[in-house]
N, C-alpha and C positions, 0 to 999 in steps of 0.2 A: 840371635845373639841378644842376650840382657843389655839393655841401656845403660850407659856410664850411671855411676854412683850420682846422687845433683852436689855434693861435695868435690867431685871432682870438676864437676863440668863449671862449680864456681870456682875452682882454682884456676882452670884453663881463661876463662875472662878474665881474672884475675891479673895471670903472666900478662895475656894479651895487651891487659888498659897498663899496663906498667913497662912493657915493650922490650919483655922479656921473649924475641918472639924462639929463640932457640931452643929455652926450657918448654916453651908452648908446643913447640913444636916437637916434641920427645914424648909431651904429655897427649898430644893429641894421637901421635903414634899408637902407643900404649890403649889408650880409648878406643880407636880401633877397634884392635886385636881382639879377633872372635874370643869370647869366655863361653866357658861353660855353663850351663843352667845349675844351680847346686837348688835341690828339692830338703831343707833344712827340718820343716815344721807340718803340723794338719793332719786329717787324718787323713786315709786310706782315700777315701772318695775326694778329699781337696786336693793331695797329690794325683792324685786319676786327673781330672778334670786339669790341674795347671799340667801336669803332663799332655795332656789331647791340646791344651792351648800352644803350648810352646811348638807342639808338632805339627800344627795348622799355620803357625805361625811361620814355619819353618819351609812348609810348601810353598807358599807364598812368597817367599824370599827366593826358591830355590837352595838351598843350602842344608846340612847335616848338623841337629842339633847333637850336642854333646852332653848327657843329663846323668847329673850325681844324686842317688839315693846317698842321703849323711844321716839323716834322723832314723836310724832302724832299729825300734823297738828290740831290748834284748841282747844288744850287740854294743858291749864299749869300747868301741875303737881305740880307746887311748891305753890301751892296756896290754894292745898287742904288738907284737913286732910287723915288719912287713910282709912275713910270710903268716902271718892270724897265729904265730905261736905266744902263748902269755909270758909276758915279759915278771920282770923281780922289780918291785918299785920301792927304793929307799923310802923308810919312815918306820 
């Protein structure tokens, strides 16, 4: 599991020093909660390699990483509907 954002983890002291501890505690929840690995940027061989890490990582923990290819050459996701058929974009 990716480590909270540090934006996040200074909001949670944040609640904490201010003794907000309910929102903290909603926040801390959240923090938690496994995320996914999202693989954004790099090329072929830096996602390889953060890929082997996250899965090493993964052993060790015991647990099932979840890993999003988003950066895929060739492919503009924002174009398509949810079944990959191309949508009609106002303009």
């Amino acid at each position: 599991m990716p480590p909270p954002a540090s934006a996040a983890i200074a909001q949670e002291l944040s609640l904490l020093a201010h003794g907000k501890l309910t929102e903290a505690a909603n926040l801390a929840r959240m923090l938690t909660t496994p995320q996914a690995v999202w693989f954004t940027s790099g090329t072929p061989a830096q996602v390889e390699h953060q890929v082997r890490v996250t899965m090493a990582e993964s052993a060790l923990e015991g647990t099932v990483p979840v890993l999003v290819a988003y950066d895929i050459p060739g492919r503009d996701w924002r174009y398509r509907d949810q079944r990959g058929r191309a949508r009609h974009l106002p303009g």
